[in-house]
N, C-alpha and C positions, 0 to 999 in steps of 0.2 A: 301831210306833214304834222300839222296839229293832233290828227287824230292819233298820230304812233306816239307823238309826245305826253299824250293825255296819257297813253294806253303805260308806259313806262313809268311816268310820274303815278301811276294808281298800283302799278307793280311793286314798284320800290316801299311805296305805302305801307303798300301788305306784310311785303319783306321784315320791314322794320316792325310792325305790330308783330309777327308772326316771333320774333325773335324776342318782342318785350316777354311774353306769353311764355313762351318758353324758359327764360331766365328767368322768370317767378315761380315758376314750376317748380326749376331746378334749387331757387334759391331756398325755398319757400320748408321744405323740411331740415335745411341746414338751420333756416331760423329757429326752428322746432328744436330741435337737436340741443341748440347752443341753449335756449334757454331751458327744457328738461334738465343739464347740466348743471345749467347754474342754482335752479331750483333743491339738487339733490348737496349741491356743495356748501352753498349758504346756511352758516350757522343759524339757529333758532335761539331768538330772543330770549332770555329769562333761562331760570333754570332747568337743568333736566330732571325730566320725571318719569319713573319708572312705571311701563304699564305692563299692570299683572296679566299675563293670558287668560287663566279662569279665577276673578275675581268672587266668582260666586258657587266654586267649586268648595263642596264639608270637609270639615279635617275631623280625623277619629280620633278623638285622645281617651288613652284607656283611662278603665275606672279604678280605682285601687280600693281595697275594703280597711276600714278602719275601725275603732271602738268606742262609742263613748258612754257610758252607764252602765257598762257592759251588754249594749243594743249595737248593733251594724247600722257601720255609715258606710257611702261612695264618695270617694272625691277622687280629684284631679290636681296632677302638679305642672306647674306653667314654669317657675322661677326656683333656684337656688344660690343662697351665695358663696357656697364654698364648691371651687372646681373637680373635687374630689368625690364627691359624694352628689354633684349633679351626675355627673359619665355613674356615680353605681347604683342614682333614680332610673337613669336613662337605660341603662341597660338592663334594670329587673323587668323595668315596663316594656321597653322596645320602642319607645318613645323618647326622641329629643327634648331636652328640659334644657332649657335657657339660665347660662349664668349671669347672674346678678348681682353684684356686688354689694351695689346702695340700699339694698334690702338691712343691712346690718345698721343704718344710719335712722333705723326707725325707730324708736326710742319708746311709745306710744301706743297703743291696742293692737299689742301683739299675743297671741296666746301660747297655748304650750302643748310640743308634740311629741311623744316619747316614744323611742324606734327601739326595738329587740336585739340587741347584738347574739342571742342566742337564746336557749329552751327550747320551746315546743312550737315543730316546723308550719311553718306558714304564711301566710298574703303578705309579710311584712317587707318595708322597704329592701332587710338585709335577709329577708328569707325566711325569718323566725315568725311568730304571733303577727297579727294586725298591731297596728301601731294605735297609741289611745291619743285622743285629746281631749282639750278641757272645755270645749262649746261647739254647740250648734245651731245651727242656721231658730233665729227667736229664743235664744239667749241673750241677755241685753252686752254679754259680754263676746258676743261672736265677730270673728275675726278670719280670712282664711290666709293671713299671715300665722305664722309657727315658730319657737327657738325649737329649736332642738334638743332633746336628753337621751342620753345612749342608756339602757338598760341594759344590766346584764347579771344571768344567772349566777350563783356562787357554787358552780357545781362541784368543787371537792369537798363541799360542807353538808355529803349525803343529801341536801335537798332534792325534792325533787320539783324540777320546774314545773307552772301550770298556767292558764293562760288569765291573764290580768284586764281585768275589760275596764278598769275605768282608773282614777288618779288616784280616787280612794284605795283600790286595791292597789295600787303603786306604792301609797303614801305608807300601807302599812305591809305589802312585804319589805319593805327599807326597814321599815322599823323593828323587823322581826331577826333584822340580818340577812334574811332571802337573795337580796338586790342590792345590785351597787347602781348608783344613779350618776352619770356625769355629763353634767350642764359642758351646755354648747353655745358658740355664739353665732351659730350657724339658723338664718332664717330661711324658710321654705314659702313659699306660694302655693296653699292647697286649700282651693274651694270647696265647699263640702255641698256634692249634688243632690244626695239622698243623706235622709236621717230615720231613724226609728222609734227618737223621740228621747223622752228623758225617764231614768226609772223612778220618777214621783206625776207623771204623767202631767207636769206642767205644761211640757213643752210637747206637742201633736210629731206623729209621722210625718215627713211630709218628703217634698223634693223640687226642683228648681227647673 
């Protein structure tokens, strides 16, 4: 009689453990479950911040050729601040150029970059000549901030256009009547990567 009640009482034992076992089993990925959830739902502290996929992936920005001494420069245009004439950088180069508006609020070592509206075809922003400016990288006046001057031939005055490498030649076909000159308040962002140098050889070749 003891013996079967021992035997039932050790049964039941079992029964019951066998069952805790089981319900942790069972419970035991619902708890999983619930907190992955809650893990993925719970906002994150502070702000969001955007992570770049390839941080460390080169971006190609083309070169654009320019003038200054009537020597070849390279540079590159990052910023404009007039919307019109970033889309018609951005679309001679094939490159996206960033408007800028607060570029015009610089008052201060900005220099001076004068674009072809016509003549003789080529590199230039609007398709005509390289564009001139007026320093380069070890000029004490260099800047790769720019205003703008539209240049443009006088072609019904039998002129014949020719290509103008520096501000000197700017200054004096205006003077001749050649050129019409018209100031812009339109500033550019154009670093100058390579230079040729200066034509009194103060200033080296060089490049960045």
């Amino acid at each position: 009689m003891n013996d079967n009640k021992k035997t039932k009482t050790k049964t039941k034992t079992t029964t019951i453990a066998a069952m805790i076992v089981i319900a942790t089993i069972i419970a035991s990925p619902l708890a999983v479950s619930k907190h992955a959830f809650a893990a993925t739902t719970t906002p994150t502290a502070g702000p969001t911040i955007l992570k770049l996929t390839t941080p460390n992936a080169p971006v190609v920005i083309p070169l654009v050729k320019g003038l200054y001494d009537g020597k070849d420069i390279l540079l590159i245009t990052t910023e404009v601040s007039d919307k019109t004439m970033k889309d018609q950088i951005g679309n001679f180069t094939g490159f996206p150029v960033n408007y800028d508006a607060n570029l015009t609020k610089i008052s201060q070592g900005v220099g001076n970059l004068w674009i072809f509206k016509n003549g003789v075809k080529g590199s230039g922003f609007m398709g005509f000549q390289a564009s001139v400016v007026d320093s380069i990288p070890g000029d004490p006046g260099y800047t790769p901030l720019w205003k703008v001057s539209i240049v443009e031939w006088k072609m019904n005055s039998g002129v014949t256009p020719t290509i103008l490498g520096s501000d000197d030649a700017i200054a004096a076909a205006q003077s001749k009547g050649q050129i019409t000159i018209t100031p812009t308040n339109v500033v550019v962002n154009c670093p100058i990567l390579q230079w040729g140098g200066n034509k009194d050889n103060t200033i080296a070749a060089g490049h960045i």
